[in-house]
C-alpha positions in Angstrom: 16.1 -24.0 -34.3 16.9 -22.6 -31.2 18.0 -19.3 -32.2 14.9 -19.3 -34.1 13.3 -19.3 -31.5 15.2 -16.9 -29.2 14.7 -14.5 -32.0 11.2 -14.7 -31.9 11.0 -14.3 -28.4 13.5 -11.3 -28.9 10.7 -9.6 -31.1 8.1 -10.5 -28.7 9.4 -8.6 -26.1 10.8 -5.8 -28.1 6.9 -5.1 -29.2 5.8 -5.7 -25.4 8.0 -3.2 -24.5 7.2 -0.7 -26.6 3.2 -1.5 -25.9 4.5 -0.4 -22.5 6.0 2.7 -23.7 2.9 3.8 -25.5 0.5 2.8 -22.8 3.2 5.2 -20.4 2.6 8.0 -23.1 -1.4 8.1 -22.6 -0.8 7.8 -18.6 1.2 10.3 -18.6 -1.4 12.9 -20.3 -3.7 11.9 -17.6 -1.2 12.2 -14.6 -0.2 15.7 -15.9 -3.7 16.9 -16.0 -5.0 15.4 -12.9 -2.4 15.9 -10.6 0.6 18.5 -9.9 -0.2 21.9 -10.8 -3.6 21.7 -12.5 -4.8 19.7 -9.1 -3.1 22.6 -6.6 -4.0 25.5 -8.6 -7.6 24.4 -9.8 -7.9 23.8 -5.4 -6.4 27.5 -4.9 -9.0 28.9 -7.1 -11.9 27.1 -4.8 -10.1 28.8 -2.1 -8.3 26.5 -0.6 -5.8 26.8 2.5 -2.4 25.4 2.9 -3.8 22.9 4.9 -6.2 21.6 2.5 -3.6 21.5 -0.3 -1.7 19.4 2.1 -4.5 17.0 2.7 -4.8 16.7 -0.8 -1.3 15.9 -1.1 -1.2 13.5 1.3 -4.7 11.3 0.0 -2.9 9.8 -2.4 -0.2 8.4 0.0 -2.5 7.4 2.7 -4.5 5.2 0.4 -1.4 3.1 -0.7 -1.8 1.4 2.3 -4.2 -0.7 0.5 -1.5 -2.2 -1.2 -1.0 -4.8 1.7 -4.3 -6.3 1.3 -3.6 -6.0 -2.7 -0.6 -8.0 -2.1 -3.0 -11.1 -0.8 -5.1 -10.5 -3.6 -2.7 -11.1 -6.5 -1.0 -13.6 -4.7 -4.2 -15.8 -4.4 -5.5 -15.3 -8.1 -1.8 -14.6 -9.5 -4.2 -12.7 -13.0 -2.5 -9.2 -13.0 -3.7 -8.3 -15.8 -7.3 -8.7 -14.2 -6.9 -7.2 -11.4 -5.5 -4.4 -12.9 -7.8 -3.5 -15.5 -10.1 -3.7 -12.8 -9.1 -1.0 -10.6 -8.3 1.3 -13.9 -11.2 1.3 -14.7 -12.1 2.5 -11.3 -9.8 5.4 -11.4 -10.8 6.4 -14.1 -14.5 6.8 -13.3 -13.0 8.9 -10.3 -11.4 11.3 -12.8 -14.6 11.5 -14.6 -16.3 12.6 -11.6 -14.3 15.6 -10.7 -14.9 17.0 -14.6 -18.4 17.4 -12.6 -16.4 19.7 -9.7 -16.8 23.0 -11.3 -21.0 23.2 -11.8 -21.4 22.4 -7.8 -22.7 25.3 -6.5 -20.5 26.3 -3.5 -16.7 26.2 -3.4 -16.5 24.2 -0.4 -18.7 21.6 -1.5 -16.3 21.8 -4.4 -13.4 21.1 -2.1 -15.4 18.1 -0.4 -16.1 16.5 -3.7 -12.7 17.3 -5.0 -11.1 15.3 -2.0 -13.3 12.7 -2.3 -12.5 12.1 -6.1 -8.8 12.4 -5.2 -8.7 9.8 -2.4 -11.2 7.4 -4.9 -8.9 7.5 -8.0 -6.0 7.2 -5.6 -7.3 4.3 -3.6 -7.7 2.4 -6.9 -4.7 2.9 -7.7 -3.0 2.1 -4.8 -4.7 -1.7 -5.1 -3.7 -2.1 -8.6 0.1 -0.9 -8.2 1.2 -3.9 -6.6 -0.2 -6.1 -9.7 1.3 -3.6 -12.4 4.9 -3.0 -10.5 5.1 -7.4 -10.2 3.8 -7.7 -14.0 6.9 -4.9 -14.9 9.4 -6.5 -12.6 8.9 -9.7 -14.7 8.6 -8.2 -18.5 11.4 -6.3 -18.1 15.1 -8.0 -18.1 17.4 -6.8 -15.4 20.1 -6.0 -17.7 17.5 -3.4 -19.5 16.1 -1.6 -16.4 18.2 1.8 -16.7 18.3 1.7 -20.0 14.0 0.8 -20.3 13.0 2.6 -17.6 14.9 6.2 -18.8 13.5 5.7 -21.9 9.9 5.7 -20.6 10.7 8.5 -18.2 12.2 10.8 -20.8 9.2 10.0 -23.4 6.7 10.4 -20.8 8.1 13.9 -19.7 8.0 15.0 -23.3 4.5 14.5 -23.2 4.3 16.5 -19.8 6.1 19.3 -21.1 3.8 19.4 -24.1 0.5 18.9 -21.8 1.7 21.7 -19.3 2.4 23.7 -21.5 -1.2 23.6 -23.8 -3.1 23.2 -20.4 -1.6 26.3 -18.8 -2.6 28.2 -21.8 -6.1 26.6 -21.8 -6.7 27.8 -18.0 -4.9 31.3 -19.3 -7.2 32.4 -22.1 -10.3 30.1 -21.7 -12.2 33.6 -20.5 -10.7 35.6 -23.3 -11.9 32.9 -25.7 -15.3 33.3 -24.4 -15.9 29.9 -22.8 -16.7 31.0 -19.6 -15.7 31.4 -16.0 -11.7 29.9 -15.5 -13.0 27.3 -13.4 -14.9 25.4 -16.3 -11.6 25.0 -18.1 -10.3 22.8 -15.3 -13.7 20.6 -16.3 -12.6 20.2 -19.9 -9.2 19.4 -19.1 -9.9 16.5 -16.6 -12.4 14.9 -19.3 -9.3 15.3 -21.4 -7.3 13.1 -18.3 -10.2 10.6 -18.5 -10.3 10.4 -22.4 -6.8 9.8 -22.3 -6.9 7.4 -19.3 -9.3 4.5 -21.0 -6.7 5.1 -24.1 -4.0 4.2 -21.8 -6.4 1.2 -20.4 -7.1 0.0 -23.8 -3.0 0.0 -24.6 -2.6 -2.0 -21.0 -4.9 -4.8 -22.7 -2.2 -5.5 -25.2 0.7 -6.1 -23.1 1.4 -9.8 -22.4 1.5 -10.9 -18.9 4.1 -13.6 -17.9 3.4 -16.0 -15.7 4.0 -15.4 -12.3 7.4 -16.9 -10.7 7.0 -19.1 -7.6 9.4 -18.8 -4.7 11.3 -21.5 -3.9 10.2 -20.9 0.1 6.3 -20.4 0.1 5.6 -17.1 2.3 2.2 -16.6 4.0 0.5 -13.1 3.6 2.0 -11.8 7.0 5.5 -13.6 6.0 5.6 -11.3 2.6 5.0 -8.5 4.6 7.1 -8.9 7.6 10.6 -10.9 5.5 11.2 -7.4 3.8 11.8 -5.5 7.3 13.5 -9.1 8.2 16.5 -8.6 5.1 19.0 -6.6 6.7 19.6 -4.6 2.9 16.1 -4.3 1.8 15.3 -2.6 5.2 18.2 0.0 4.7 16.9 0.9 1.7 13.1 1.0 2.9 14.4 3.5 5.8 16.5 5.6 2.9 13.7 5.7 0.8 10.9 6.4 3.9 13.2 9.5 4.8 13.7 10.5 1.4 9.6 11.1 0.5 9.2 12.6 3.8 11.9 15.6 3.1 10.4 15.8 -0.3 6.7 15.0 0.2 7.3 17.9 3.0 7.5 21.3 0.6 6.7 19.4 -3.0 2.0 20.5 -2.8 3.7 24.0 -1.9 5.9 24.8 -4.9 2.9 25.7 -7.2 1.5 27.6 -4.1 4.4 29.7 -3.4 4.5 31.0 -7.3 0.9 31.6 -7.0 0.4 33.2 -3.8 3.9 34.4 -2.3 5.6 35.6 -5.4 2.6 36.7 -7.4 3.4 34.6 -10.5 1.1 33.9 -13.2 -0.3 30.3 -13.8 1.1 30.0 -17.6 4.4 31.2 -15.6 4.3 28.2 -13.2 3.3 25.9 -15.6 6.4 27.3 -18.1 8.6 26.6 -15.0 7.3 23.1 -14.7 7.7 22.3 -18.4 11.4 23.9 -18.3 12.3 21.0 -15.3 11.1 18.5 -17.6 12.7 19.5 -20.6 15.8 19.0 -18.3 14.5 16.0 -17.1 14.0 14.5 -20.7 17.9 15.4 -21.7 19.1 13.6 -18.7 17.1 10.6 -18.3 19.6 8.6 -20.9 22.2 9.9 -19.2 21.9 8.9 -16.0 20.0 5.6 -17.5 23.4 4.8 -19.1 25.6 5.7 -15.8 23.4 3.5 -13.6 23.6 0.1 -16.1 27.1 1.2 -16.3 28.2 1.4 -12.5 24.9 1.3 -10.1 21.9 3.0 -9.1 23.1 4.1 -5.6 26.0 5.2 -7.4 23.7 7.9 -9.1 21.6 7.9 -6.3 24.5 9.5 -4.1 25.5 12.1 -7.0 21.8 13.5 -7.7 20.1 13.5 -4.5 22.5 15.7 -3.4 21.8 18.1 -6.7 18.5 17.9 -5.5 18.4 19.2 -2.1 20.5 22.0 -3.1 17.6 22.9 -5.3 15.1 22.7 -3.0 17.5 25.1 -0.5 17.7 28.0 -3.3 13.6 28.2 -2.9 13.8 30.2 0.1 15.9 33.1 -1.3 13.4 33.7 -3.9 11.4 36.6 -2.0 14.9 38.1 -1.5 15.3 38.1 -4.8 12.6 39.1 -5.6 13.1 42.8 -3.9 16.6 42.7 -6.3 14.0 41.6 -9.5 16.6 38.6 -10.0 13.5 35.8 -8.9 13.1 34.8 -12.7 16.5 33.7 -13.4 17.1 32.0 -9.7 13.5 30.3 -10.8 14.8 28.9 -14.2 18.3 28.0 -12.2 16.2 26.1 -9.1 14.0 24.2 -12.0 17.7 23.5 -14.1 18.8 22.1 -11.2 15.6 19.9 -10.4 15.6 18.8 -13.5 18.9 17.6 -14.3 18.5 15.8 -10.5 15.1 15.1 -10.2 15.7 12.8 -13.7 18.4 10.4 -11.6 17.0 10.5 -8.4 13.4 9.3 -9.8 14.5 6.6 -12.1 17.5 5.3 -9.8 15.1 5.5 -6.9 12.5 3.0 -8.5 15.0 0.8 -10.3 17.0 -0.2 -6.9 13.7 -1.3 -5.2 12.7 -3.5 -8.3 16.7 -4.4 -8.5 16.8 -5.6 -5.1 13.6 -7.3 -4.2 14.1 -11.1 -4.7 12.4 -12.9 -7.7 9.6 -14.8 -6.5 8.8 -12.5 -3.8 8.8 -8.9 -5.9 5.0 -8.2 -5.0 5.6 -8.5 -1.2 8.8 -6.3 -1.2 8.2 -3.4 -3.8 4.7 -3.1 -2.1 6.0 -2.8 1.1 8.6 -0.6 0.3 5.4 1.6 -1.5 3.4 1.7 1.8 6.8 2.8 3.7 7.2 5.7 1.3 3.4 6.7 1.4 3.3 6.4 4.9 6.3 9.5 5.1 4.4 11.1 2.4 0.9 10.5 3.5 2.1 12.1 6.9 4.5 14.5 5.3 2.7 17.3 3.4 -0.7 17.3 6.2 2.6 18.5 8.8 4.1 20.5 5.8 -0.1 22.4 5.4 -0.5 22.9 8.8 3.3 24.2 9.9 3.1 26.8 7.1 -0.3 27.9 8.3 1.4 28.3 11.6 4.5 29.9 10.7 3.1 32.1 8.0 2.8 35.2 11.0 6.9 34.4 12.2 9.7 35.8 10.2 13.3 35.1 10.2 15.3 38.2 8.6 19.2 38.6 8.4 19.8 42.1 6.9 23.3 43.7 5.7 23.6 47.4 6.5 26.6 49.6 5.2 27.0 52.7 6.4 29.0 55.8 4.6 29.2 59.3 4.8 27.0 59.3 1.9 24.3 57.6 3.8 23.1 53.4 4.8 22.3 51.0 2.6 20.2 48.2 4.2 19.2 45.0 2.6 17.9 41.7 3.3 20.4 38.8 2.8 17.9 35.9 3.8 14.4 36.2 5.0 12.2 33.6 5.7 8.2 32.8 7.0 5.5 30.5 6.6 6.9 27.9 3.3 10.6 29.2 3.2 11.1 27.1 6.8 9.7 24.1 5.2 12.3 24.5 2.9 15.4 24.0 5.3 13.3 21.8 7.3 13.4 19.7 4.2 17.3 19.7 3.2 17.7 18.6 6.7 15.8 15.9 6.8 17.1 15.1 2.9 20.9 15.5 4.1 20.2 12.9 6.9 18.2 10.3 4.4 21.3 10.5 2.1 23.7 9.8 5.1 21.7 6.1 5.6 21.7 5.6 2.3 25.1 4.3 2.7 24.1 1.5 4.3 22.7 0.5 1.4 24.2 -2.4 -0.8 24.6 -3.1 -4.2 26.1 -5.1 -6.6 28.5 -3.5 -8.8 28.6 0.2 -6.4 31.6 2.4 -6.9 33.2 5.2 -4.8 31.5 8.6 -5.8 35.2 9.8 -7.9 34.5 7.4 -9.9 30.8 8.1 -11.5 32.0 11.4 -11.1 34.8 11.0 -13.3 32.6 9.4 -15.9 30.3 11.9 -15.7 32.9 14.5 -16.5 34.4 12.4 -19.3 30.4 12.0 -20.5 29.7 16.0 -20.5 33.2 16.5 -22.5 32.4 14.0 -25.1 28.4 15.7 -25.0 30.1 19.2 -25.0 32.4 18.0 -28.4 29.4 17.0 -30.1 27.5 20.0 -29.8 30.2 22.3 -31.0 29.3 20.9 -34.6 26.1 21.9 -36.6 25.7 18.4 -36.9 26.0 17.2 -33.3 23.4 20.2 -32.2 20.8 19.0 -34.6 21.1 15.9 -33.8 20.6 16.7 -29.9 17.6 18.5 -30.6 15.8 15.7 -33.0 16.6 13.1 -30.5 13.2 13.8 -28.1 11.2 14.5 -31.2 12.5 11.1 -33.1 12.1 9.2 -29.8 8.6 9.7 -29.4 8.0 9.1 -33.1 9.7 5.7 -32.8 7.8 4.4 -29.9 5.0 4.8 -32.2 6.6 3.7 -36.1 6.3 -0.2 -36.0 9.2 -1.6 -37.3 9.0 -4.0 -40.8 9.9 -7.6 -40.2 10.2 -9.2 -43.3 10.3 -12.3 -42.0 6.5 -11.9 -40.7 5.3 -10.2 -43.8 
């Protein structure tokens, strides 16, 4: 009887989990639209400055600081589920609004509006997350976190890819199709993110919601806030991860800007570059999902962030590349390499915080860990806007002359002003965050040989596989059959 019963429950989470899975797919589409590239370029066309794009970086970090009250909230009524579909449905309306953006009649009464949107959809947001990130942190098992949580990452980027990639040719050709001026394209698109977002509310709706675990010590409202900074781990790994969006929140609103603008790149260029980091992503995310059930997240943690920063680094010898017409293929290299890091980095990043925060008290510590990371990157890319505004008229140039009876050949070896300083300002800071990320703790951590032996052993045994006909078709279903099977619902006879 009681195996009967396990089983059941077994199949009962199985289907919850993939109702998550789904409801990640339609998010996603939303996110992708509203947010990224479509958000900084659509604010370039209005004419915004660095500064602004910074600001509207940094609204959605500055509003998570409404997670602390949110906290109280679900603690009081302990009804996730209604609290969240509460402030969805808030967000969405937000998203609906700035569909409206393009037919206001001045572009800086665009930009107003468009902030305003921004900061209302985020601020929804922000008070939901704490009831969603508790409701995950007791549907999923521990033991399935990497494995889970990779899964949904490498689905969701499939559908990033596929959205970048159809929206960036949207915005392209919408005036050759005959639609209109570019900017109404950006309208159709974000009724698109809203479509999609009340699909991904409807989905939410259908996901159980377990009863919330009671601590064995009842904490007060300021207790769940303060005990976090009070645990001697958890703190470590609040100051890791506060460093860590600072150095990335610093250059991440200028990427798209720095195509755009400094290297004269087409959008459907910058949104092909985008897509190419997620494809990346989406072939890594199992892999790294796999190494961190197998040894530990801050075991991955200290191989990809690493990865990651060196990326980041090869973005300011673009422009000299540029003069040598080698900036394409250092571009598809720097998004390679964010992509096969960014995939560990962002799902070990998450799973330690829910990994470490005690049951009972998840809500109080994965909330304040959120409003310790949006607090960097609230501050972050507004110092990011305004430094590159302010160093955009200094230059930095090391040049390599050779002289010869022939002649003298000059040529710039690194040269930097305005963004490429936020670039090294950024490894720096990254370098340091990795540095007190050893103080750290976990369960189960390694020595860095170690994952980095397996990870060697893993690429062989990848490597083997490919060599056959077989093992390369196989490899290039795989995304296509994933997302198919979050969909396919599996018979169970014994329900039939």
């Amino acid at each position: 009887m009681s195996d009967k019963v396990t089983e059941s429950s077994t199949i009962v989470d199985d289907k919850a989990l993939r109702r998550v899975l789904q409801q990640g797919l339609a998010s996603q589409v939303k996110i992708t639209l509203t947010e990224g590239v479509f958000l900084v370029a659509f604010a370039i066309l209005l004419g915004a400055p660095n500064t602004v794009i910074g600001l509207l970086a940094a609204t959605p970090s500055i509003t998570q600081f409404l997670q602390i009250p949110s906290i109280y909230i679900v603690e009081k009524y302990r009804t996730r589920k209604r609290i969240n579909t509460i402030t969805t449905i808030g967000s969405r309306l937000a998203i609906l609004f700035m569909a409206l953006i393009p037919f206001l009649s001045t572009p800086d009464l665009s930009l107003i509006f468009l902030i305003g949107t921004v900061a209302i959809q985020s601020a929804f947001i922000a008070i939901g997350s704490p009831s969603w990130n508790s409701w995950l942190r007791d549907l999923v098992p521990l033991n399935k976190l990497g494995r889970f949580f990779s899964r949904r990452l490498a689905y969701n980027a499939i559908i990033a890819v596929i959205v970048t990639f159809l929206g960036g040719i949207i915005v392209g050709e919408w005036s050759n199709w005959g639609f209109g001026l570019t900017v109404y394209s950006y309208s159709f698109l974000f009724f698109l993110a809203f479509s999609f977002g009340i699909v991904s509310l409807i989905l939410t709706q259908s996901i159980p919601e377990p009863k919330m675990e009671v601590s064995e010590k009842q904490l007060g409202f300021l207790d769940q806030i303060r005990h976090p900074f009070e645990n001697d781990n958890f703190r470590n790994l609040m100051i890791f991860s506060g460093l860590w969006s600072f150095s990335t929140s610093l250059v991440a609103p200028f990427f798209t800007v720095y195509l755009l603008t400094r290297l004269g790149l087409e959008l459907p260029i910058a949104t092909g570059l985008s897509a190419l980091t997620q494809i990346v992503s989406i072939v890594f995310f199992r892999f790294w999902g796999s190494l961190s059930d197998r040894f530990t997240n801050k075991s991955v943690l200290q191989i990809t962030a690493p990865l990651f920063l060196v990326g980041t680094l090869l973005w300011a010898f673009t422009t000299v590349a540029q003069e040598a017409f080698l900036d394409i293929p250092l571009l598809v290299i720097i998004h390679l390499l964010t992509g096969l890091s960014a995939a560990g980095v962002n799902l070990t990043s998450t799973n330690i915080g829910l990994k470490l925060a005690p049951r009972g008290q998840a809500p109080g510590y994965i909330a304040t860990r959120s409003v310790v990371i949006s607090s960097a990157a609230s501050v972050a890319p507004i110092i990011g806007g305004i430094s590159a505004d302010l160093l955009a008229e200094h230059e930095l140039i090391f040049t390599f002359t050779w002289n010869n009876p022939m002649g003298q050949i000059i040529f710039n070896t690194i040269y930097l002003s305005g963004i490429d300083f936020l670039f090294l300002f950024s490894v720096l800071i990254g370098v340091y965050a990795i540095h007190r990320l050893a103080l750290v703790k976990e369960q189960g951590e390694v020595e860095e040989k170690v994952i980095i032996d397996a990870i060697i052993a893993e690429t062989r045994r990848n490597v083997r596989n490919l060599s056959t006909v077989d093992g390369l078709r196989h490899t290039l279903q795989l995304p296509l059959e994933s997302v198919r099977g979050v969909f396919k619902k599996k018979k169970r006879p014994q329900f039939e």
